[in-house]
C-alpha positions as CSV (number, residue, x, y, z in Angstrom):
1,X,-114.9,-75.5,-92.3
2,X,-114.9,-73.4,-88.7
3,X,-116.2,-69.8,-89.2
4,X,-113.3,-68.7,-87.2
5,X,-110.8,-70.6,-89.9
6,X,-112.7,-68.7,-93.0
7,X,-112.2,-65.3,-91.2
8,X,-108.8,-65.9,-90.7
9,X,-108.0,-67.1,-94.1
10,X,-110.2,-63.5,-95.0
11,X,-108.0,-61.4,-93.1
12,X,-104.7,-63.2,-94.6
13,X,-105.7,-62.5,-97.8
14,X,-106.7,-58.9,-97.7
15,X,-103.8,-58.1,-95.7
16,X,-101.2,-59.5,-99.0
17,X,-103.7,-57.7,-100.9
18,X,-103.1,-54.0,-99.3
19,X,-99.5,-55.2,-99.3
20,X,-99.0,-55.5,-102.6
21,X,-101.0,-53.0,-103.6
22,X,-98.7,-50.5,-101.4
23,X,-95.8,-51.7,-102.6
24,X,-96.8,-51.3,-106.5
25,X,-97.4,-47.7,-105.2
26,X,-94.4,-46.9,-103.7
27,X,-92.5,-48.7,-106.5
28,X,-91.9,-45.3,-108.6
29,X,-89.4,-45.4,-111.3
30,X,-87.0,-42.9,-112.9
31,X,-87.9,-41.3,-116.2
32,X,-87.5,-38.3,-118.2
33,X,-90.3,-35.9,-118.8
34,X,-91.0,-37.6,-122.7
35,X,-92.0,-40.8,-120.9
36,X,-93.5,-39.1,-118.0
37,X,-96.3,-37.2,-120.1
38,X,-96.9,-40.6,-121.8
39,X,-97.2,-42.6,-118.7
40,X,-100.4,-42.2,-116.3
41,X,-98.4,-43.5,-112.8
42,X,-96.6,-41.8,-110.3
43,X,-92.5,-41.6,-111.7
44,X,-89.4,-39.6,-110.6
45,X,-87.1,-37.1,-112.9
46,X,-84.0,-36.1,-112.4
47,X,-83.1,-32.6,-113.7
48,X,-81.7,-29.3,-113.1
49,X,-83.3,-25.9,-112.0
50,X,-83.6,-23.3,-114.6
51,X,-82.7,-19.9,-112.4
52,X,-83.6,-17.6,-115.6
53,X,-87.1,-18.7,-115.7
54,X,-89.8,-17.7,-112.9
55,X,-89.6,-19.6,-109.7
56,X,-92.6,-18.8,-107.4
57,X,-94.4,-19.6,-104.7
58,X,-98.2,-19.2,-104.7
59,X,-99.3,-18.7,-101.0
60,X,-102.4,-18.7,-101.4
61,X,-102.5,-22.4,-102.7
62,X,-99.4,-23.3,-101.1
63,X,-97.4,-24.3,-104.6
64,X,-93.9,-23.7,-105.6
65,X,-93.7,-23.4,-109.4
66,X,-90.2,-23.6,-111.4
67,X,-88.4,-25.3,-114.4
68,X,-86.4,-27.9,-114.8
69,X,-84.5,-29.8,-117.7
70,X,-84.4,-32.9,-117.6
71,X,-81.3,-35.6,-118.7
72,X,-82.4,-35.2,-122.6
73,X,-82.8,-31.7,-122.5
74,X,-86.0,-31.8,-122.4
75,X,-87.5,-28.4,-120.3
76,X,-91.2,-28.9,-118.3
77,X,-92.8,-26.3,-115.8
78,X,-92.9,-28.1,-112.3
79,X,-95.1,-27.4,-109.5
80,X,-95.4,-28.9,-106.0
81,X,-97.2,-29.0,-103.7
82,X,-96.1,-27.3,-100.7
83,X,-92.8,-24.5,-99.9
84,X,-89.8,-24.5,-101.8
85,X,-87.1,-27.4,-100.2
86,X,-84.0,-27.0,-98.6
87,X,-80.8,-25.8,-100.5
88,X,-83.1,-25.4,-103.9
89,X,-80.9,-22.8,-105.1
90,X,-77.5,-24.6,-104.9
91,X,-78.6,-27.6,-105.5
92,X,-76.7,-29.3,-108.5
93,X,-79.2,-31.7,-108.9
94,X,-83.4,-31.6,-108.6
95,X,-85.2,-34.9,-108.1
96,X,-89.1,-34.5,-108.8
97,X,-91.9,-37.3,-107.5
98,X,-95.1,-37.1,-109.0
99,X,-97.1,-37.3,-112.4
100,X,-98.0,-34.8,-115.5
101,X,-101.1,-33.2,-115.1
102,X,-103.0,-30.1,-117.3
103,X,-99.5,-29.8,-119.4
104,X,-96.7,-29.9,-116.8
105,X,-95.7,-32.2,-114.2
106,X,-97.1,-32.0,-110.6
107,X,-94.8,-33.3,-108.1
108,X,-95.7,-34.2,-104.6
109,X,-92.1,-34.2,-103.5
110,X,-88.8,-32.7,-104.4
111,X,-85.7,-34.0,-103.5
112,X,-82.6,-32.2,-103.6
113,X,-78.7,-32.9,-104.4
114,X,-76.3,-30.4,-103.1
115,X,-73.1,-29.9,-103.8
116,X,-70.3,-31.8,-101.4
117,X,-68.7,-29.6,-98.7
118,X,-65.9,-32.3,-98.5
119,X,-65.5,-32.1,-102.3
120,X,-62.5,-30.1,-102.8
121,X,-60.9,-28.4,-106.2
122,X,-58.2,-31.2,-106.3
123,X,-55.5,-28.8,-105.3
124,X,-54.5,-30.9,-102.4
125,X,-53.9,-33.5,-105.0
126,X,-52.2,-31.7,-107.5
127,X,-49.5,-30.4,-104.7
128,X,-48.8,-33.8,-103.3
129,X,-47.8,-35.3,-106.7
């Protein structure tokens, strides 16, 4: 075969390779923190912010620490790395990326869900019936 042919073929391969590999990476699934601890990859959980417990952020090694509970009830300490997001405190749901480490969960990213501003009370409704 024509060196040129082999490199090609090289190159094809490697780059499904990194694609796959990328994509098994970016492929993170939602858990709870039970399965989280148990689990080595990267995984999402879906929660809610504890506001009586201590939420901080360390500036000196630019983490935000809080709690969450998670769908079973199951409370964790959570810290990410970087600033606290957008809307955190009135957010009605908290989304956390990342994996357990040293006995709580270290997230990379946190997503938040915020409450609708076209949601209303249902008082519109209620008059119209």
């Amino acid at each position: 075969m024509n060196a040129k042919i082999i490199s090609g073929m090289v190159i094809i391969v490697a780059a499904l390779i990194f694609g796959a590999m990328t994509f098994i990476d970016s492929n993170v699934e939602y858990t709870d923190f039970a399965k989280a601890q148990a689990v080595a990859k990267k995984v999402q959980v879906k929660g809610k912010w504890i506001a009586e417990k201590e939420t901080r952020f360390d500036a000196s090694t630019t983490q935000f620490t809080f709690y969450m509970v998670d769908d079973n009830n199951k409370e964790c300490k959570v810290v990410l790395d970087g600033g606290k997001p957008n809307n955190f405190e009135i957010a009605t749901e908290i989304v956390a990326k990342g994996r357990f480490k040293d006995g709580y969960f270290h997230a990379n990213e946190v997503l938040t869900k915020c409450p609708s501003k076209y949601e209303g009370d249902g008082t519109a409704v209620k008059k119209s019936l």
